[in-house]
N, C-alpha and C positions, 0 to 999 in steps of 0.2 A: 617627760616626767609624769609620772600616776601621782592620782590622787589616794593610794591604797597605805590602810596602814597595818602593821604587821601586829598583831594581838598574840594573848596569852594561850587562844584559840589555835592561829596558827602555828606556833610554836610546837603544842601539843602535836599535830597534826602532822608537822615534820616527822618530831623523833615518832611518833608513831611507825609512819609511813619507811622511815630511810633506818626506823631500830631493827634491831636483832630479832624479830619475832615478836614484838611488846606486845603486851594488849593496851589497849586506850587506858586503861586507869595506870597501869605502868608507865606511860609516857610523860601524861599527867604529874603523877608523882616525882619524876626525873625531873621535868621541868620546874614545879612550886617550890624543888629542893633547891634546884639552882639558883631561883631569885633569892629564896629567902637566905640560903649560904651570902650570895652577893649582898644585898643590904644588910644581915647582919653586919659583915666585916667591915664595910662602909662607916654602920652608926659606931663600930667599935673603934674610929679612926685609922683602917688599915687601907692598905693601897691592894684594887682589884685591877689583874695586868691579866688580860687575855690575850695571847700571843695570837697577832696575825688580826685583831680585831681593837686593842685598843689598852689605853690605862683611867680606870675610875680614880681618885683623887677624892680626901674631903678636907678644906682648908679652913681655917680660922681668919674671919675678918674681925677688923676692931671695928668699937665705934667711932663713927667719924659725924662729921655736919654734912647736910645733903640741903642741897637750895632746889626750891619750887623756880624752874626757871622762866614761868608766865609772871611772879610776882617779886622772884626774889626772896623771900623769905626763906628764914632758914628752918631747918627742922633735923631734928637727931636721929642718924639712922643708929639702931642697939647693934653690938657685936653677935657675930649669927659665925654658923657654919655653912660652906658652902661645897656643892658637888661640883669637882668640874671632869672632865673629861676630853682627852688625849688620841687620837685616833692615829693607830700606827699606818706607820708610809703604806703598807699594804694594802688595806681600808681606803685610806686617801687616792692610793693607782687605782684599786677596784672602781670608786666613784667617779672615780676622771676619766674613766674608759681605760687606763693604760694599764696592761699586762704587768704584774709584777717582776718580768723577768727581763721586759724592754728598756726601763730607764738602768737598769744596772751593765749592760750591752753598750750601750751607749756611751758610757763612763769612762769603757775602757780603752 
């Protein structure tokens, strides 16, 4: 396992690299669209589903009581919104080493 982590940098760098001819501010731009397409849609409460990569999610917690459990006490957690995220079986083979096309072979 690396200790590497993937930036806004590398991203650029991809579609640069693997685009249609882009120039670097063009890649850039592809890229800034695409986050900020995805968090818009996010803060508007909409479901972001990248097939082959995953489902973004924003859900409504209530508030509820949360105990300090060195002392016990209680304390009010307020009602919030939260992100969660979904990682499709493909995602999940990629990370486990296993080929997306082995566990379905196998099945049958």
């Amino acid at each position: 396992m690396t200790n590497k982590t993937l930036t806004r940098a590398d991203l650029m760098h991809a579609v640069y690299v693997n685009g249609p001819g882009l120039s670097r501010n063009e890649a850039k731009e592809i890229v800034e669209a695409t986050i900020a397409e995805i968090c818009m849609s996010l803060e508007n409460g909409e479901v972001v589903k990248l097939r082959g990569f995953g489902t973004f999610t924003v859900r409504n917690k209530r508030p509820r009581v949360g105990r300090n459990p060195k002392t016990g006490k209680e304390y009010p957690i307020t009602a919030r919104r939260v992100m969660t995220f979904k990682p499709s079986p493909r995602l999940i083979d990629a990370v486990n080493g296993v080929k997306s096309d082995d566990h379905l072979e196998s099945d049958v």
